[in-house]
N, C-alpha and C positions, 0 to 999 in steps of 0.2 A: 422139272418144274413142279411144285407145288402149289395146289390148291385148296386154298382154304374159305369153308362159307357160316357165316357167324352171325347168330340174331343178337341184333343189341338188345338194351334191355336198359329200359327208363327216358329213350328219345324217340325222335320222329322217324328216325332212319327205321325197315323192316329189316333188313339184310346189308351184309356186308359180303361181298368178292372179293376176294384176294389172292395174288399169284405172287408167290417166291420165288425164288431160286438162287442157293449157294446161298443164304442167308442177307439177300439184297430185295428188295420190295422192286417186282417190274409192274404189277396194275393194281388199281384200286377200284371198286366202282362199289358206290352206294345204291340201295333205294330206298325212295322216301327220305324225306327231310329236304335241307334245303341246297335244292338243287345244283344255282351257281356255287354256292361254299364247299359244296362237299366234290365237287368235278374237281375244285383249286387244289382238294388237301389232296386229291387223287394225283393231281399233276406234281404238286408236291413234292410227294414225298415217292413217286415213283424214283428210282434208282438209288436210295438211301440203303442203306443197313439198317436189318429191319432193328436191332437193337437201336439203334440211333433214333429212329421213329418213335419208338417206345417212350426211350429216354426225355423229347421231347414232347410227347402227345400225352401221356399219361396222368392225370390230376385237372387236365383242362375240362373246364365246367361251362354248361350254358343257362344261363340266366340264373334261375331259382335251384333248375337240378345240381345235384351232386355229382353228374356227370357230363358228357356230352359225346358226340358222332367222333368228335375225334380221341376221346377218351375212350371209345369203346373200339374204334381202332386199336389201340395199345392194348387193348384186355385181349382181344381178336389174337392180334400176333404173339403176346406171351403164354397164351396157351399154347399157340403150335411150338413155342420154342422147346 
């Protein structure tokens, strides 16, 4: 299993956890930001191919920024790729 820990950069979120393995997303956990949204995208998108999360999550924006918690998801896991 693989561990990866990612500061985003432009949201509320501090940190992002994340576990792989075999190139399939098994956990997610945010901190900071908002709380219930970011648990959903963790439930989410646990058991996905982490490409597929990517493919989905990647350009999604919150409010005014140019990105967002689950857009820095996607940046998170295309660096480990």
């Amino acid at each position: 299993m693989e561990h990866i820990e990612f500061a985003p950069r432009g949201v509320c979120s501090r940190k992002i956890d994340i576990q792989t393995e075999d190139g399939i997303v098994r956990d997610v956990k945010f901190m900071g930001g908002c709380d219930g949204n970011l648990k959903a995208i963790g439930k989410l998108v646990s058991g996905m191919p982490v490409q597929d999360v990517i493919d989905i999550l990647e350009g999604n924006t919150c409010g005014p920024r140019s990105t967002s918690c689950a857009d820095q998801l996607a940046q998170a896991l295309k660096q480990a790729l």
